[in-house]
MOPAC internal coordinates of N, CA, C and O (Angstrom, degrees):
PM7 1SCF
backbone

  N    0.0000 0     0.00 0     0.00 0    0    0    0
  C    1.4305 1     0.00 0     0.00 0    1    0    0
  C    1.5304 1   108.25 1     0.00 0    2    1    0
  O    1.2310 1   113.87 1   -63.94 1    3    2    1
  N    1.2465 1   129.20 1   116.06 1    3    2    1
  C    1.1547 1   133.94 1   157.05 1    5    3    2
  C    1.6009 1   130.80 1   -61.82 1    6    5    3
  O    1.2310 1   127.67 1   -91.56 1    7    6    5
  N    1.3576 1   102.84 1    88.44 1    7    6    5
  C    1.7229 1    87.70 1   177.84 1    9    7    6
  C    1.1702 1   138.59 1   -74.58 1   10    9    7
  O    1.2310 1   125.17 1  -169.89 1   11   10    9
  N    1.7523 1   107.68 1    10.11 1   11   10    9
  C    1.3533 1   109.11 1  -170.64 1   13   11   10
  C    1.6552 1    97.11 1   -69.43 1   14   13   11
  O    1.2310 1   123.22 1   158.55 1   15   14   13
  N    1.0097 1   111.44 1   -21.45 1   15   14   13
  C    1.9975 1   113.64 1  -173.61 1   17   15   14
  C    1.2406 1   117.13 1   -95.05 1   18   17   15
  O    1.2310 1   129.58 1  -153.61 1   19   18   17
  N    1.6701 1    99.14 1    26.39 1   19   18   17
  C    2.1014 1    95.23 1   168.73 1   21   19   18
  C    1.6405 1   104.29 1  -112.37 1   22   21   19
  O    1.2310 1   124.88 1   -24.64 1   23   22   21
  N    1.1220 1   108.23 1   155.36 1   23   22   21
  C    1.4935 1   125.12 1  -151.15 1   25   23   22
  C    2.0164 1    88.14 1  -120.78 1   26   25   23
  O    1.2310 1   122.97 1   -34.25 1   27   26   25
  N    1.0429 1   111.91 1   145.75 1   27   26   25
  C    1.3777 1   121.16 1   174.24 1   29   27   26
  C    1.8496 1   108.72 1   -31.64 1   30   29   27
  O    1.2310 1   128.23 1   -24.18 1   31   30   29
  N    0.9079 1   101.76 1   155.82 1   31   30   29
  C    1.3497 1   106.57 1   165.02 1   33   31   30
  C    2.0734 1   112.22 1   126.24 1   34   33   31
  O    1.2310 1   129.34 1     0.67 1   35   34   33
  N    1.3733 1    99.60 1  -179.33 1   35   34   33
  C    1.6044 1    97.13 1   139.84 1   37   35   34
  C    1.5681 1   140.79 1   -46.08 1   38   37   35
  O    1.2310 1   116.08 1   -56.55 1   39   38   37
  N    1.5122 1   125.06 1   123.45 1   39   38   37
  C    1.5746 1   110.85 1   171.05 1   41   39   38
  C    1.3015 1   111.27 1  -134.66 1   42   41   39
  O    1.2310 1   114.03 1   -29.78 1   43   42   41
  N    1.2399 1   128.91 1   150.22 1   43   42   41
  C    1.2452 1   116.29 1  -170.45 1   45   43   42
  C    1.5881 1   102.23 1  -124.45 1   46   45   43
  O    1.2310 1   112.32 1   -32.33 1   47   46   45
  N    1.2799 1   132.09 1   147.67 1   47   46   45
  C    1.2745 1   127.13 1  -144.09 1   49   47   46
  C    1.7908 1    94.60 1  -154.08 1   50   49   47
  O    1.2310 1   111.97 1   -62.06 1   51   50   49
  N    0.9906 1   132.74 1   117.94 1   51   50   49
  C    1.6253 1   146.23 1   177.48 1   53   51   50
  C    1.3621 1   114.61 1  -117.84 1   54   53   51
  O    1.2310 1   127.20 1   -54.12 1   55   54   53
  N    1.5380 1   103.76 1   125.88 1   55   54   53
  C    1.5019 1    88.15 1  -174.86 1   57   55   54
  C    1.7171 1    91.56 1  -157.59 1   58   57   55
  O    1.2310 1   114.02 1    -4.64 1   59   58   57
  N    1.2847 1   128.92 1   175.36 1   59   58   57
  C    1.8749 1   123.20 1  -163.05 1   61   59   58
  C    1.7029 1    73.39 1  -136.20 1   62   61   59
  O    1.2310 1   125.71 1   -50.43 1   63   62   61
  N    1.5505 1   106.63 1   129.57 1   63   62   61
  C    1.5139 1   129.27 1   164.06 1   65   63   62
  C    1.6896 1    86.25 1  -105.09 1   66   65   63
  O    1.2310 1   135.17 1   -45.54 1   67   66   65
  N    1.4297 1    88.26 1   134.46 1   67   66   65
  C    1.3744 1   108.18 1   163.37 1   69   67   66
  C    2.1786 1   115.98 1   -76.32 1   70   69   67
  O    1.2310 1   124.70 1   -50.63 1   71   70   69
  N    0.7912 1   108.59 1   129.37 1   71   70   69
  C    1.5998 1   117.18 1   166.67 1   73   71   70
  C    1.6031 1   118.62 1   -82.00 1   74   73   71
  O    1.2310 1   120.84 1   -77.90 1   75   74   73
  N    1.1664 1   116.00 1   102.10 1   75   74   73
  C    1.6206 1   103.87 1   174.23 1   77   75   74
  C    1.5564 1   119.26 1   -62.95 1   78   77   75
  O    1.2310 1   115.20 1   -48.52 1   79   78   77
  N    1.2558 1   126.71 1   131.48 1   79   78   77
  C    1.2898 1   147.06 1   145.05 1   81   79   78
  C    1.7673 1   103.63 1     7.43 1   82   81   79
  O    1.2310 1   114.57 1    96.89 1   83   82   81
  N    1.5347 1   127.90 1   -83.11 1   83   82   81
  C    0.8236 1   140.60 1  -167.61 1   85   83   82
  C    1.7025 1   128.48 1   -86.37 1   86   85   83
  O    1.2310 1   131.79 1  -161.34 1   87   86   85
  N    1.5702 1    94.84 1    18.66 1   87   86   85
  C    1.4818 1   114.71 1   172.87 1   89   87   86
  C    1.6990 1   119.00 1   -50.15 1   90   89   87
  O    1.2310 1   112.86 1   -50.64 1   91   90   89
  N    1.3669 1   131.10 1   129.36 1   91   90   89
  C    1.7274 1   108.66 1  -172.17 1   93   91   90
  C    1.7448 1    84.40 1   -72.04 1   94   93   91
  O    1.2310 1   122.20 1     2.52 1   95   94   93
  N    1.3295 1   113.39 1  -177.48 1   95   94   93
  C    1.2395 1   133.88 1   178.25 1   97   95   94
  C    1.5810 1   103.89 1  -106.06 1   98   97   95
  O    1.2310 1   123.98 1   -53.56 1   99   98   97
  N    1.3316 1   109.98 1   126.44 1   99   98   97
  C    1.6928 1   122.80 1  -172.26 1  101   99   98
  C    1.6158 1    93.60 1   167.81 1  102  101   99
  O    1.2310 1   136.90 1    15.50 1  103  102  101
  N    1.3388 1    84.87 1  -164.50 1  103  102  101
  C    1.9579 1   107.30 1  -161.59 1  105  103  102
  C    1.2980 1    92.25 1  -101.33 1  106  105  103
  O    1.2310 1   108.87 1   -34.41 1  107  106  105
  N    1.4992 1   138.44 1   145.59 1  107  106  105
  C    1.1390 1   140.54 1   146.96 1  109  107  106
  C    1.5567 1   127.81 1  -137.42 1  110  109  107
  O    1.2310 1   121.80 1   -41.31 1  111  110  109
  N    1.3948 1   114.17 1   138.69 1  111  110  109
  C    1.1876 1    98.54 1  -154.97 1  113  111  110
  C    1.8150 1   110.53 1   -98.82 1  114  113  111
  O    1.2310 1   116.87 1   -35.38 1  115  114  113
  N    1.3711 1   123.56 1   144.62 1  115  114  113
  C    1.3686 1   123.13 1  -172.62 1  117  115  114
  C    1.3840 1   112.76 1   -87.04 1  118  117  115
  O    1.2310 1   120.98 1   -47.54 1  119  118  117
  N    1.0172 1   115.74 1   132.46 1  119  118  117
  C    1.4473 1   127.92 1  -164.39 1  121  119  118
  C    2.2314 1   103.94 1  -123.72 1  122  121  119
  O    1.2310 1   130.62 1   -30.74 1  123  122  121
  N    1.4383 1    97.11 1   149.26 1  123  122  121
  C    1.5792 1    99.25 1  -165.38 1  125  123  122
  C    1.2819 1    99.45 1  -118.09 1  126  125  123
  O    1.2310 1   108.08 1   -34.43 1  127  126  125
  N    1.3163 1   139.86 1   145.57 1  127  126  125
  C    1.6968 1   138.13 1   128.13 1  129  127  126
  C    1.6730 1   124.15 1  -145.34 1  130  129  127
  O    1.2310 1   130.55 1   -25.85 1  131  130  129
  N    0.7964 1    97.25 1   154.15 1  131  130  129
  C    1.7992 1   108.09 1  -179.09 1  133  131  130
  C    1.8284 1    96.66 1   -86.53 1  134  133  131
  O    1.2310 1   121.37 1   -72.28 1  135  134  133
  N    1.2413 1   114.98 1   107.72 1  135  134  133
  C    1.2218 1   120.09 1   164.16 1  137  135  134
  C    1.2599 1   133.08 1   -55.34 1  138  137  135
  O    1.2310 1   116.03 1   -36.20 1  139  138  137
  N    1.6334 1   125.15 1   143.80 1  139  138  137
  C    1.3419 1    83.99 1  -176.24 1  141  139  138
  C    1.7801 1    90.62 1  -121.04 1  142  141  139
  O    1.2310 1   112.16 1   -64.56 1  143  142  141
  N    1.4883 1   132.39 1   115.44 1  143  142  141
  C    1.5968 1   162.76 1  -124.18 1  145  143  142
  C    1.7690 1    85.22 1   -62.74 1  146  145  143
  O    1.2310 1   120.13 1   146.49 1  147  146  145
  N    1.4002 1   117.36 1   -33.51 1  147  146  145
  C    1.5858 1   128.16 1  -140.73 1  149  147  146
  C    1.8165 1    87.41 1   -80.35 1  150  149  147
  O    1.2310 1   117.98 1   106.97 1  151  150  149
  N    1.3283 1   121.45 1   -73.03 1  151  150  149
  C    1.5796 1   144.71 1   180.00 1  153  151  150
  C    1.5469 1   108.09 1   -77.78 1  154  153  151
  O    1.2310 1   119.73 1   147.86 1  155  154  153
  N    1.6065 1   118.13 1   -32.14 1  155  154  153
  C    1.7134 1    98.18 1  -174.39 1  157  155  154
  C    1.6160 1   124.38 1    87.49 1  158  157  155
  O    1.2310 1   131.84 1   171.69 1  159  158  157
  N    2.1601 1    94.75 1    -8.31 1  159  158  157
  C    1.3100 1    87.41 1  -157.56 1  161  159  158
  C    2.0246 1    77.68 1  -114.95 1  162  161  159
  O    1.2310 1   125.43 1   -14.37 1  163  162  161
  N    1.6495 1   107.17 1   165.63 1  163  162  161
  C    1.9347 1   112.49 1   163.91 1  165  163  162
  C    1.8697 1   110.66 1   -29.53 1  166  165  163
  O    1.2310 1   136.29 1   -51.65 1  167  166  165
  N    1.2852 1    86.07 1   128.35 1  167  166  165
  C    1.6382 1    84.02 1  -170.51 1  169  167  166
  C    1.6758 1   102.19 1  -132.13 1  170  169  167
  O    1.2310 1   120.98 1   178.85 1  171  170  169
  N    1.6871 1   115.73 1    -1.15 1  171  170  169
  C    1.7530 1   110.05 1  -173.73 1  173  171  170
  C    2.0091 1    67.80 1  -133.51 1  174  173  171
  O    1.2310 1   134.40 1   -19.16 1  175  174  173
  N    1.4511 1    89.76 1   160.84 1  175  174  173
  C    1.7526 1   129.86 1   140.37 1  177  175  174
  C    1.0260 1   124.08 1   -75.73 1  178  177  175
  O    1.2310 1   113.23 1   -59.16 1  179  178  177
  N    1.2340 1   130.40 1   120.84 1  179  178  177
  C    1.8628 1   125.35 1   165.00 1  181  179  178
  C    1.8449 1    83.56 1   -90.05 1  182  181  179
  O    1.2310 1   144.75 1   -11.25 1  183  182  181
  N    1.8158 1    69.50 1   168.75 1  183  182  181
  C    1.7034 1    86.87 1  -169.40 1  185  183  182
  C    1.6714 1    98.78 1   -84.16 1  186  185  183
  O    1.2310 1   114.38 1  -159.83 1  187  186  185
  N    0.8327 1   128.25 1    20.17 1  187  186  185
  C    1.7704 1   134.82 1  -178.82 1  189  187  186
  C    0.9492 1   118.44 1   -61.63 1  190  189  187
  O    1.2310 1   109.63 1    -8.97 1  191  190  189
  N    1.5270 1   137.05 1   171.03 1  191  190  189
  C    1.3151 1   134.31 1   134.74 1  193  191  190
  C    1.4256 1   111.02 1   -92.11 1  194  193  191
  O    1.2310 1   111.40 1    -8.57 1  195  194  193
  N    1.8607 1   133.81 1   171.43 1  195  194  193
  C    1.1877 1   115.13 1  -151.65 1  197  195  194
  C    1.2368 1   111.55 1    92.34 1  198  197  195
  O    1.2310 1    98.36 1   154.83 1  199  198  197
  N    1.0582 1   156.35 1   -25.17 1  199  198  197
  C    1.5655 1   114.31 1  -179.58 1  201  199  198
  C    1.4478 1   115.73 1   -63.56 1  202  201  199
  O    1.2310 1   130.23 1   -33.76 1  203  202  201
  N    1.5377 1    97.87 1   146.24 1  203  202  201
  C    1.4668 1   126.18 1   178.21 1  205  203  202
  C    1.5929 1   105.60 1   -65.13 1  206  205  203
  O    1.2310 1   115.00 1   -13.76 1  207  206  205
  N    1.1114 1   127.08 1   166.24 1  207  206  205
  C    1.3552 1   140.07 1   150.48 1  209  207  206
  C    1.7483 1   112.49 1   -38.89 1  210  209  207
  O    1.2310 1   129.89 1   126.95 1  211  210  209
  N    1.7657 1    98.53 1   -53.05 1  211  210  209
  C    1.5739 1    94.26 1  -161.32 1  213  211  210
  C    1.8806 1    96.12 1   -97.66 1  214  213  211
  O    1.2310 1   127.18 1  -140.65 1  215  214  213
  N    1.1273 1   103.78 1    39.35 1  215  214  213
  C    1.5597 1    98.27 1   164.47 1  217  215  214
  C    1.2983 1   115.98 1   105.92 1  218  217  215
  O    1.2310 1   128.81 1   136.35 1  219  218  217
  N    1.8043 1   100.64 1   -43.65 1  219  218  217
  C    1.7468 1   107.64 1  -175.51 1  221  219  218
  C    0.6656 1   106.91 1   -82.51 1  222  221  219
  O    1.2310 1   121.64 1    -1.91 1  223  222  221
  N    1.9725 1   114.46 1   178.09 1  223  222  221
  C    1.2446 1   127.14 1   169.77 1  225  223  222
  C    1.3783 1   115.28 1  -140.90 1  226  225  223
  O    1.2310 1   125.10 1   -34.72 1  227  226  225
  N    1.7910 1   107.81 1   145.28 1  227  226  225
  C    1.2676 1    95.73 1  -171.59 1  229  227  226
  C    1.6685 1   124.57 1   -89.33 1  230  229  227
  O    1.2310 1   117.31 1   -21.85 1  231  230  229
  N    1.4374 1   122.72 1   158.15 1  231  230  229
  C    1.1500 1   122.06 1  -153.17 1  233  231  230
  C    1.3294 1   101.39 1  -115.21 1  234  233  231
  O    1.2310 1   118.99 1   143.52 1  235  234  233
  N    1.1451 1   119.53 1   -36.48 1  235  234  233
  C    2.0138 1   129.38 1  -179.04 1  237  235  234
  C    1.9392 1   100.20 1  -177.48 1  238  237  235
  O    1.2310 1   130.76 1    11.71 1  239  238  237
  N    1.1805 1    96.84 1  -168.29 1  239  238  237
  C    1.2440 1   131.19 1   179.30 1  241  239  238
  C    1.8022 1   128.23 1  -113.69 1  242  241  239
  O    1.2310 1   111.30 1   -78.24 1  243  242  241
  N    0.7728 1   133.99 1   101.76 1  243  242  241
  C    1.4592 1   133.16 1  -177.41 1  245  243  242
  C    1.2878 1   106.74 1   -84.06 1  246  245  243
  O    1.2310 1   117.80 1   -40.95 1  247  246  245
  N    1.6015 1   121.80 1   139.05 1  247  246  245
  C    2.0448 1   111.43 1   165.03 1  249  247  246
  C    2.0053 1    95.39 1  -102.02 1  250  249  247
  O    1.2310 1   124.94 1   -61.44 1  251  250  249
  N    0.9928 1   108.12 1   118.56 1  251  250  249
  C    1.5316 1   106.34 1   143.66 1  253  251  250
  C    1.4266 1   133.47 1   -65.76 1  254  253  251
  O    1.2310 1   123.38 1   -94.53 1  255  254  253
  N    1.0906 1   111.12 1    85.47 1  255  254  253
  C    2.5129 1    99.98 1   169.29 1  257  255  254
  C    1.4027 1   108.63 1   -82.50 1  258  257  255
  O    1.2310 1   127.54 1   -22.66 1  259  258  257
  N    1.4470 1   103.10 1   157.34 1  259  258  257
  C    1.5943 1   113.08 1  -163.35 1  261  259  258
  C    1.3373 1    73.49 1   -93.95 1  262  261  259
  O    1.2310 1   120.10 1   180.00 1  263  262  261

């Protein structure tokens, strides 16, 4: 997805994270950022409240069962 071609507003974005095999089973929470390719490290703001310290932000919580 190219974001250079989103325009202000709402966006809605779908995408399948893979789960590794050997995950322990617990709650974990999903966290978001737009990279920026140069550093590796959060490089945009969402318009949210929430940001983290290290840039991201969290989005929900997942439960893993074994």
């Amino acid at each position: 997805m190219d974001i250079r071609q989103w325009l202000p507003g709402e966006r809605e974005v779908s995408d399948t994270l893979p789960i590794p095999a050997n995950l322990t089973p617990g709650n974990y929470k999903v966290n978001a950022a737009i990279l920026n390719p140069q550093t590796g490290k959060p490089g945009i703001d969402f318009a949210n409240d929430g940001r983290r310290s290290d840039g991201r932000y969290t989005l929900g919580t997942v439960k893993v069962l074994d």
